[in-house]
Backbone bond lengths (Angstrom), bond angles and torsions (degrees), N, CA, C in turn:
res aa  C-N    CA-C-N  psi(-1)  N-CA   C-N-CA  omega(-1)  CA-C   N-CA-C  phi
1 X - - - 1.453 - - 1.521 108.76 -
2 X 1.339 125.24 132.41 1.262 119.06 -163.45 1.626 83.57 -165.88
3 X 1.875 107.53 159.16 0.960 125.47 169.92 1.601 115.12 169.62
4 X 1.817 108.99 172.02 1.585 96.94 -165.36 1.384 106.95 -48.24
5 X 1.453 105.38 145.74 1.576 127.32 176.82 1.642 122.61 60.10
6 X 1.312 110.07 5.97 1.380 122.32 148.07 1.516 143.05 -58.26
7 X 1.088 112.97 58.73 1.719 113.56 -160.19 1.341 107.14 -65.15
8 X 1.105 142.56 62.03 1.665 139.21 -163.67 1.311 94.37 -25.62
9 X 1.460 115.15 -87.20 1.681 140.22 177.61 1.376 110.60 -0.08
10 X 1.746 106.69 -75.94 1.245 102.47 -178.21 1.477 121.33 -81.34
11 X 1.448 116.14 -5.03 1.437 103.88 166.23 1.964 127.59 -86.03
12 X 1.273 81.12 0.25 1.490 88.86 -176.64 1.775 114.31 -90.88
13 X 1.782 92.36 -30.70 1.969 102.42 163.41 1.429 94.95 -59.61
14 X 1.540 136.63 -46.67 1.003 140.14 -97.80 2.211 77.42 -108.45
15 X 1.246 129.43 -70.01 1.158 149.96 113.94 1.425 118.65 38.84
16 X 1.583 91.49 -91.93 1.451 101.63 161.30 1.521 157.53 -43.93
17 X 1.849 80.03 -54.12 1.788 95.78 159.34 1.306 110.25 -52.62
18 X 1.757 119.47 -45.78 1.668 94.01 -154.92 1.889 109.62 -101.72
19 X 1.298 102.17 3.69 1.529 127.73 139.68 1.839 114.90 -24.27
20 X 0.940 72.58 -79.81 1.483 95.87 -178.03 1.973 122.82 -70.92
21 X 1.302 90.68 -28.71 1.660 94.14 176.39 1.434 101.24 -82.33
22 X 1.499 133.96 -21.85 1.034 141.52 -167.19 1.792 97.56 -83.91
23 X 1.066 120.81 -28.71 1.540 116.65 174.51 1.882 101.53 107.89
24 X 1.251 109.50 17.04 1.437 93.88 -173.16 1.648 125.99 -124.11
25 X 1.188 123.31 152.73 1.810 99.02 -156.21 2.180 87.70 -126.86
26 X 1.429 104.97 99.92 1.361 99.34 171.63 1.385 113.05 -94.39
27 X 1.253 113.64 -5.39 1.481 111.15 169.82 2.099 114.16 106.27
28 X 1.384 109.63 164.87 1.312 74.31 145.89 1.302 141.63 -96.43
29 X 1.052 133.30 -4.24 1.514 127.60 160.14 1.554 118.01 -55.51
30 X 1.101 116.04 -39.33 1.374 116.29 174.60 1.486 114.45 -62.72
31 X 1.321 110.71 -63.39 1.791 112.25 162.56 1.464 120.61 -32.74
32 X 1.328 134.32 -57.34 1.153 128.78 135.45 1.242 153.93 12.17
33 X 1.709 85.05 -79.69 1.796 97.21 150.73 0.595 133.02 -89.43
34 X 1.420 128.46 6.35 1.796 123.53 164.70 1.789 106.06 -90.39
35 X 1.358 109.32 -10.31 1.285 115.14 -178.40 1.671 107.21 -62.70
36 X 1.154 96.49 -61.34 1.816 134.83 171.14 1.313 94.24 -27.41
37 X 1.590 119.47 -74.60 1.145 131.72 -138.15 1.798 90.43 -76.49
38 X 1.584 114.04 -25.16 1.223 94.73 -172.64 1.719 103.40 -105.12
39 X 0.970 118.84 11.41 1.560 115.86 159.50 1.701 120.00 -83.00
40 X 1.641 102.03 -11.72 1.339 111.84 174.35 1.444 98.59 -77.69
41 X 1.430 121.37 -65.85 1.178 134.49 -156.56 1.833 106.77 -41.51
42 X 1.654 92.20 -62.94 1.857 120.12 164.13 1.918 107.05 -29.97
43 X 1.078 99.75 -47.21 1.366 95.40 -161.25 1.718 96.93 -90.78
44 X 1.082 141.95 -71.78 1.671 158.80 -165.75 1.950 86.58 -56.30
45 X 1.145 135.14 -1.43 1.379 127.80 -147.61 1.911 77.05 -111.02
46 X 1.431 111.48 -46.42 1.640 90.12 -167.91 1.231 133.08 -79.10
47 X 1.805 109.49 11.71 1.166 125.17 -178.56 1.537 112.29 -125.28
48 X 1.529 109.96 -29.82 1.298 116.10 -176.22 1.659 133.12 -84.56
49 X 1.928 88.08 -27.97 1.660 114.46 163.55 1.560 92.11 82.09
50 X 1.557 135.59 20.91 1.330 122.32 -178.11 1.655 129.23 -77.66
51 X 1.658 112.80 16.12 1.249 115.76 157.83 1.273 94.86 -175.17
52 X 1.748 103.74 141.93 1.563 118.72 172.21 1.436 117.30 -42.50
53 X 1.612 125.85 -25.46 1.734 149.12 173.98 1.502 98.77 -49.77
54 X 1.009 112.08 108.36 1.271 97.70 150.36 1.906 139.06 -129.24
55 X 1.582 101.10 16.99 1.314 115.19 178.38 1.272 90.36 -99.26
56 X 1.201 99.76 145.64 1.948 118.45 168.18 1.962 103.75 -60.97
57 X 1.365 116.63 -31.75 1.243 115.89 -170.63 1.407 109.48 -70.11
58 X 1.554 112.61 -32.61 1.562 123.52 -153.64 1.684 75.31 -84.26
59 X 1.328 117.17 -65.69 1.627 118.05 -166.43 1.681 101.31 -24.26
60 X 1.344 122.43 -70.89 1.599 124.28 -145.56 2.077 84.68 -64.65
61 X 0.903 109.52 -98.23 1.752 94.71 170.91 1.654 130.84 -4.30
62 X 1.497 118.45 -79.91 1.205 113.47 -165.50 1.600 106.66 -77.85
63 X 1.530 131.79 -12.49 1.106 124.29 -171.79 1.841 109.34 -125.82
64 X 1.538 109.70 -41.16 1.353 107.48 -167.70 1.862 99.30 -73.93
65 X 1.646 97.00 -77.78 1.796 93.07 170.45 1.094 125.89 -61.34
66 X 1.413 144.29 -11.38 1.297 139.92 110.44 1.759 119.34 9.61
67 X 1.435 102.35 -72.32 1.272 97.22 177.45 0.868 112.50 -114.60
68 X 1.682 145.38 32.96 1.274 131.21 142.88 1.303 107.86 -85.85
69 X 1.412 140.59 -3.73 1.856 125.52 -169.71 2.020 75.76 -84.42
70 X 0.738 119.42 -82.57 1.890 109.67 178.33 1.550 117.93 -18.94
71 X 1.281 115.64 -1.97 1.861 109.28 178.97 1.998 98.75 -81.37
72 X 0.678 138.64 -10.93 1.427 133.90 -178.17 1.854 105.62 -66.51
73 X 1.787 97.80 -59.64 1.752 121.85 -163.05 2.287 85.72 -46.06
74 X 1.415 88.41 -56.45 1.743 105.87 -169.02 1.536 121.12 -69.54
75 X 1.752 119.79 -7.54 1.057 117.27 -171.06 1.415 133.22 -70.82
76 X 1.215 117.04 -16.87 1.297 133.40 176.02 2.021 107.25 -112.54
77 X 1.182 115.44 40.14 1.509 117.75 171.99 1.586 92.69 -101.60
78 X 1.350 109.28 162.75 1.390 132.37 163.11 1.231 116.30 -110.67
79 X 1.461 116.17 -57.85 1.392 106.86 171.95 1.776 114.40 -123.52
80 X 1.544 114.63 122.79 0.961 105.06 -157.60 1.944 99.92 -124.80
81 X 1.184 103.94 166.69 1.974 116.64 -168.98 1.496 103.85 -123.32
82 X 0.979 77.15 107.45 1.393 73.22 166.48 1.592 122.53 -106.95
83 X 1.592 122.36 129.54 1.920 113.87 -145.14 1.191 75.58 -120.97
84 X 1.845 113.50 138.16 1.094 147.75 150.81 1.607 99.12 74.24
85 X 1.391 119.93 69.10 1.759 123.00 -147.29 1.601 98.35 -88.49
86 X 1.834 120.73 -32.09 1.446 119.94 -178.60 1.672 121.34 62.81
87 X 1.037 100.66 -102.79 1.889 104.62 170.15 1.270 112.48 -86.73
88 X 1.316 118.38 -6.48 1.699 114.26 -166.52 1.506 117.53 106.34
89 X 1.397 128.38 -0.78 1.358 130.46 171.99 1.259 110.00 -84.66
90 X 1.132 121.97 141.71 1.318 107.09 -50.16 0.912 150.25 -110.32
91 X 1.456 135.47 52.91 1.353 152.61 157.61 1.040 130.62 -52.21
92 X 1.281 116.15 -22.60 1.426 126.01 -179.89 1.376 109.80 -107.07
93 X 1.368 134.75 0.05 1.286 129.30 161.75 1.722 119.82 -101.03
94 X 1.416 96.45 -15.32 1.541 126.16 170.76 1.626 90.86 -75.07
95 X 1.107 138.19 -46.03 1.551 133.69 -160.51 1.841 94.74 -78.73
96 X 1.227 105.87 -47.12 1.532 115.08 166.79 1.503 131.02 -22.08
97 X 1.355 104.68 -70.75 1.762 141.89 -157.05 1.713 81.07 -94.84
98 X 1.447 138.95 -46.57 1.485 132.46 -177.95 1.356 98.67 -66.81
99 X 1.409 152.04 -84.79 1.176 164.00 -162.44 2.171 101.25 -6.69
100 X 1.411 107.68 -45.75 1.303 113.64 -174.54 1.197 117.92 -92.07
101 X 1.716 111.63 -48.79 1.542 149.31 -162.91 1.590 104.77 -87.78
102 X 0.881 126.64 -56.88 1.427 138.54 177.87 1.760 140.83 -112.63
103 X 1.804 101.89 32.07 1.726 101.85 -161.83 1.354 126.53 -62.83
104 X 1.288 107.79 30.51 1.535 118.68 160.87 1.433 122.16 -91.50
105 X 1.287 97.79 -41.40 1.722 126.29 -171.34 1.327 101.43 -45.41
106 X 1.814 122.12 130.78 1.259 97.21 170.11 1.353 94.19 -159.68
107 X 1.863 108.55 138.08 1.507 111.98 -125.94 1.744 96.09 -137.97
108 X 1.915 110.27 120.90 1.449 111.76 -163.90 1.351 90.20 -109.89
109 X 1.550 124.77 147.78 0.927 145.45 -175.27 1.893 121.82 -125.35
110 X 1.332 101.75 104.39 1.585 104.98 -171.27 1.122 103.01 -110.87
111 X 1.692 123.44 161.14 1.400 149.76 -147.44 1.299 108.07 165.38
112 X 1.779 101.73 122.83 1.426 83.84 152.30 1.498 145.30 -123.97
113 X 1.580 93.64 57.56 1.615 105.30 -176.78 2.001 105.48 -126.70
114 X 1.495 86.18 123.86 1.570 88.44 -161.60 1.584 103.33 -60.32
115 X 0.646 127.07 -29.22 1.596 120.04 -168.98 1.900 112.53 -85.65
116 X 1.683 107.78 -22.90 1.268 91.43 138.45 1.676 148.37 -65.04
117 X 1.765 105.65 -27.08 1.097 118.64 178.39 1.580 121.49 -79.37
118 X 1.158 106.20 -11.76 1.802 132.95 -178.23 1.805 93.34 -62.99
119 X 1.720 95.46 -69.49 1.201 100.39 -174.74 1.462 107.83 -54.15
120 X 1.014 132.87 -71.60 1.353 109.96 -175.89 1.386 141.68 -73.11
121 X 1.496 117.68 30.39 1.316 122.97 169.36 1.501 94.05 -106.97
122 X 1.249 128.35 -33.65 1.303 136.82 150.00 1.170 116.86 -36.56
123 X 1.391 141.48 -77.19 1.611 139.52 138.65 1.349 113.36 -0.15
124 X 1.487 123.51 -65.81 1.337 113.14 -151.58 1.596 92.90 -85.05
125 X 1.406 137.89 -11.82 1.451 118.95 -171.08 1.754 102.69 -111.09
126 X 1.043 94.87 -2.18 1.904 108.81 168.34 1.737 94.88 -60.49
127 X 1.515 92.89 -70.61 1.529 107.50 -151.08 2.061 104.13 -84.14
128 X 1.539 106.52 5.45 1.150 115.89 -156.56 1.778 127.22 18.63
129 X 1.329 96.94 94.25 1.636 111.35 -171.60 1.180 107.53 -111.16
130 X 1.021 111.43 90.13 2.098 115.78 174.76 1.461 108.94 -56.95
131 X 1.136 123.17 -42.85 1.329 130.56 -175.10 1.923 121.99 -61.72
132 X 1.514 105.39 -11.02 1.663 120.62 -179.37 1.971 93.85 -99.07
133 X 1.453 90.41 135.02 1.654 101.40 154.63 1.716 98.60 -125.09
134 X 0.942 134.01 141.91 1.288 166.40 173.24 1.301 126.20 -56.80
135 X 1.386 154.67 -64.43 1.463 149.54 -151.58 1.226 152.20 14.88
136 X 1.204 143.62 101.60 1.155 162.30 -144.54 1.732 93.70 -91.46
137 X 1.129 144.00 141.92 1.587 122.18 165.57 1.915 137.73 135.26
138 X 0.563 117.11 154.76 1.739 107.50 -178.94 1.516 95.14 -85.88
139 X 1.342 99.07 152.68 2.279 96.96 -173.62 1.451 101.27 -104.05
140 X 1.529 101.30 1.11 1.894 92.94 165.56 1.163 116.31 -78.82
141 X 1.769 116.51 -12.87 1.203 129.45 -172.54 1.342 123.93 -102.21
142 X 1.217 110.24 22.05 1.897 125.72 -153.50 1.896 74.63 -89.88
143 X 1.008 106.19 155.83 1.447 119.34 135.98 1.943 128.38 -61.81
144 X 1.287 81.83 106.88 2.071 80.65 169.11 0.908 138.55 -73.87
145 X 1.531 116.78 0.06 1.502 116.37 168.17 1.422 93.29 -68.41
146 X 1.295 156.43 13.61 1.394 133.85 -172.33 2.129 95.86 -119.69
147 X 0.495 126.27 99.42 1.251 135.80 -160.88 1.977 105.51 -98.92
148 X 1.556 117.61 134.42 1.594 118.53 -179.29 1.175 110.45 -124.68
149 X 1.191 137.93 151.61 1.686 145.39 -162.12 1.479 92.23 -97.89
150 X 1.612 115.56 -35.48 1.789 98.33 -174.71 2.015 80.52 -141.54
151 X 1.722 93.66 156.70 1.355 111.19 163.92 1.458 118.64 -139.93
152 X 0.789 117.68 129.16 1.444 130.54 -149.64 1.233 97.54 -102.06
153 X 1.603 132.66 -178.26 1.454 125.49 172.17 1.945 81.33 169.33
154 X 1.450 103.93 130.93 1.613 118.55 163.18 1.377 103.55 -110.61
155 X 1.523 120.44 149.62 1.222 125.68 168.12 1.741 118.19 22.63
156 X 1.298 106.59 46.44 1.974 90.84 -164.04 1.859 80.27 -113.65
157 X 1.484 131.78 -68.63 1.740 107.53 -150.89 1.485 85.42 -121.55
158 X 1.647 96.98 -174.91 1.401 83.33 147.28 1.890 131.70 -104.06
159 X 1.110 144.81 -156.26 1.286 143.14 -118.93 1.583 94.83 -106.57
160 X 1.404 107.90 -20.01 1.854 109.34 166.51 1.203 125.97 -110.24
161 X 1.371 101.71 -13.04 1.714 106.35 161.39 1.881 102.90 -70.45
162 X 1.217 114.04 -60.31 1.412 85.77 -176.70 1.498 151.70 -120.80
163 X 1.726 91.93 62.86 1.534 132.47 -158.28 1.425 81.58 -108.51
164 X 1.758 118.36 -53.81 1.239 137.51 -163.90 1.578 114.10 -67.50
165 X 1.467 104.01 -51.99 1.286 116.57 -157.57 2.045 103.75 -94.48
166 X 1.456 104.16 -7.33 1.592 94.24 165.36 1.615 107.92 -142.22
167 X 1.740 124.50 24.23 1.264 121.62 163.65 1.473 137.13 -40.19
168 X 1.615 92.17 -30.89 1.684 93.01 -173.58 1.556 118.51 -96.06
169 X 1.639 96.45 15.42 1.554 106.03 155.48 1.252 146.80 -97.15
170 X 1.918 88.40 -16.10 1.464 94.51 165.87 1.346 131.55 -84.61
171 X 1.140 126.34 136.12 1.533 136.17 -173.41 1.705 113.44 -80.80
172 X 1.546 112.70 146.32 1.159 106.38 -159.79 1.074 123.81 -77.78
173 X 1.590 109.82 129.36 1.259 118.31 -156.63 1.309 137.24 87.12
174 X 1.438 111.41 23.12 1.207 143.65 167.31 1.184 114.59 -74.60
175 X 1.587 114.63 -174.06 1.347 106.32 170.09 1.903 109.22 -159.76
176 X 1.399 120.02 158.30 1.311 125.65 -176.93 1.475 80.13 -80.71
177 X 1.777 108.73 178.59 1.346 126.24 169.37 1.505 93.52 -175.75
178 X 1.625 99.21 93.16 1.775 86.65 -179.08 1.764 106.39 -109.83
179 X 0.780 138.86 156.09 1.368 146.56 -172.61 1.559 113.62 -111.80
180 X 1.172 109.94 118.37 1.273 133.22 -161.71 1.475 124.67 -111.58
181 X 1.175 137.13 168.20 1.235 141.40 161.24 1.367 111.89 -81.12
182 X 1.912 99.85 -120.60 1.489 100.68 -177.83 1.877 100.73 -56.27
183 X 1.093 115.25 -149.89 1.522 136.11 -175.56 1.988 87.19 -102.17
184 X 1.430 99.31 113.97 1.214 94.32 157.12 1.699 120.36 -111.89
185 X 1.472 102.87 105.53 1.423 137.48 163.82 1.477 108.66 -26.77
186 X 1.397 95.48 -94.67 1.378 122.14 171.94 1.460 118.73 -27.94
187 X 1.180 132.34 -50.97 1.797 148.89 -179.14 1.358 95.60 -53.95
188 X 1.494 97.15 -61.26 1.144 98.04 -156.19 1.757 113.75 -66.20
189 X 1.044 104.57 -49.17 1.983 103.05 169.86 1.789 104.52 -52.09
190 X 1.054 115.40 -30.01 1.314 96.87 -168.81 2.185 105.85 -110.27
191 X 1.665 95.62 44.01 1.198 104.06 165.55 1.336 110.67 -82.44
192 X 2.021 117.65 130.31 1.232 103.64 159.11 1.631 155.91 -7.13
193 X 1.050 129.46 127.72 1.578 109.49 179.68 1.393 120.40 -65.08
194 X 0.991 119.18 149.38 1.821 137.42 179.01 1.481 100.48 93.80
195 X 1.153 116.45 12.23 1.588 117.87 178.96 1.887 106.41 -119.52
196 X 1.508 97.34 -179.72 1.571 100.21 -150.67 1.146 104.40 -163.50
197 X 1.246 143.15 93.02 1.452 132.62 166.47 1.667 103.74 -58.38
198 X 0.990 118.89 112.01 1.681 120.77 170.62 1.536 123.40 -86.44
199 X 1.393 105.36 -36.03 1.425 115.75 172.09 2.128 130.22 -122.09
200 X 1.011 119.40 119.25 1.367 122.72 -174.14 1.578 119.86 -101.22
201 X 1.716 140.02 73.88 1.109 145.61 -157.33 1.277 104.73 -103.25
202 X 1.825 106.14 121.34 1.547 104.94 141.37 1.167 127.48 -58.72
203 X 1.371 117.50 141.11 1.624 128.45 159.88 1.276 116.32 -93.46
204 X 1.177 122.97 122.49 1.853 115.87 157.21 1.355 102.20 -98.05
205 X 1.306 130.44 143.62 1.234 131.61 169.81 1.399 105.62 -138.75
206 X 1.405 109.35 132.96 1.730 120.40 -155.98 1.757 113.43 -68.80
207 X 0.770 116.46 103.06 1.529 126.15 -179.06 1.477 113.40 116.06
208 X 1.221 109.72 2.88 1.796 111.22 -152.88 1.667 87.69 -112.68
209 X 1.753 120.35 108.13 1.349 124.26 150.62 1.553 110.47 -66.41
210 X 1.007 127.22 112.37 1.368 138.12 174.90 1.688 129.60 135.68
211 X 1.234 104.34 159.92 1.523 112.34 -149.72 1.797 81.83 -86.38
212 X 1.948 90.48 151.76 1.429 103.10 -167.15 1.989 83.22 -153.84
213 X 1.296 106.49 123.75 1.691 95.71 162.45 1.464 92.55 -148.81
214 X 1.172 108.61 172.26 1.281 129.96 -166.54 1.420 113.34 -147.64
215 X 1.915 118.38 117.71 1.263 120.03 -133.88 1.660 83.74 -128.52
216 X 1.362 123.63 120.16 1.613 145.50 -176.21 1.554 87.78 -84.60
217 X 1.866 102.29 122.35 1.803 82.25 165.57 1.921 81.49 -139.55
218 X 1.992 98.30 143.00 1.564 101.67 171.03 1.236 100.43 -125.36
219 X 1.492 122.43 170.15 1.296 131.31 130.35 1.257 128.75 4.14
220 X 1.291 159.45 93.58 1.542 154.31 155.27 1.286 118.39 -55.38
221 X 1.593 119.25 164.98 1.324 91.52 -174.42 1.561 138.57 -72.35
222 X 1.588 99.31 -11.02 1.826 121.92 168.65 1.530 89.60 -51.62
223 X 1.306 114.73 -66.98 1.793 118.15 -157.26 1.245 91.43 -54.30
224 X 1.098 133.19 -65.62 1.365 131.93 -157.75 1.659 119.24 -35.73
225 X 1.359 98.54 -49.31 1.334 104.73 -166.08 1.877 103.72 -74.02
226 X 1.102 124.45 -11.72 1.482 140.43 -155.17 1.735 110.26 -91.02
């Protein structure tokens, strides 16, 4: 897959290196498909508008290693949500890095703008990923009989909008994992009751000047019982 301003070559050094500084081994097939996945993104991006990014260089940084320093929080989920998914960050690079690392893992992706969701049903039969289901929809509106051990969320609300707006999907003893910028303080005190941020992580992500944390929120023991 190639096209103007697509340097495969150097995005694949480009890729790799911070692959690897990140501590993680997807192989080459996996490298590959994240290549893929971002020549889709590159290309469906100048018509579809699915991220403000628009250099292939900025992509592997602000979006791919972006969301691989977060594969650790997610590595041990089975079934995972991804809320307000857009281009697929990151669910779809999580579906990636699982395919080798994790073939149990199996990872639904909601949105509710169809032409984001286009692209990624498009994505998943490009790169053929059995392990992605898709969604069209608001996630307050999901059905709860379908229940996820982790739910993920990049840049989508803030920290009580979507504790609130997809709680009755998480299963007990699950956990939020929303991915953040600076440290949000503020969100976090003014998380719903029966909830709990338990864990507060820096991210370094290799090439990326700027603050990245990633904020664990569960059940408390009020929530718990509820």
């Amino acid at each position: 897959m190639r096209g103007p301003g697509f340097d495969r070559s150097a995005l694949a050094a480009q890729l790799e290196s911070g692959v690897a500084a990140l501590g993680l081994d997807l192989g080459q097939a996996g490298l590959d498909q994240l290549l893929d996945y971002t020549a889709l993104l590159f290309k469906w991006n100048s018509v579809y508008n699915l991220t403000a990014v628009r250099e292939p260089e900025r992509m592997i940084t602000q979006h791919l290693l972006d969301s691989l320093a977060a594969v650790p929080a997610i590595a041990k989920a089975t079934r995972l949500l991804d809320v307000g998914a857009g281009g697929g960050l990151p669910g779809m690079v999580f579906a990636i890095w699982a395919v080798r690392a994790a073939p149990a893992m199996r990872i639904t992706m909601v949105d509710t703008v169809h032409k984001k969701t286009a692209f990624l049903t498009q994505a998943k039969a490009e790169l053929s990923l059995s392990n992605v289901t898709v969604i069209t929809g608001r996630v307050e509106q999901m059905d709860a009989g379908e229940k996820f051990d982790v739910i993920v969320s990049r840049a989508f609300a803030e920290l009580r909008d979507f504790v609130n707006w997809s709680g009755h999907l998480l299963q007990q003893g699950g956990r939020f994992i929303a991915m953040k910028g600076v440290l949000p303080s503020a969100e976090i005190a003014s998380l719903p009751a029966g909830w709990a941020a338990t864990k507060v992580e820096k991210l370094i992500v290799p090439g990326l000047d700027a603050e990245r944390h990633l904020v664990t929120i569960e059940r408390s023991a009020a929530g718990a019982t509820q």
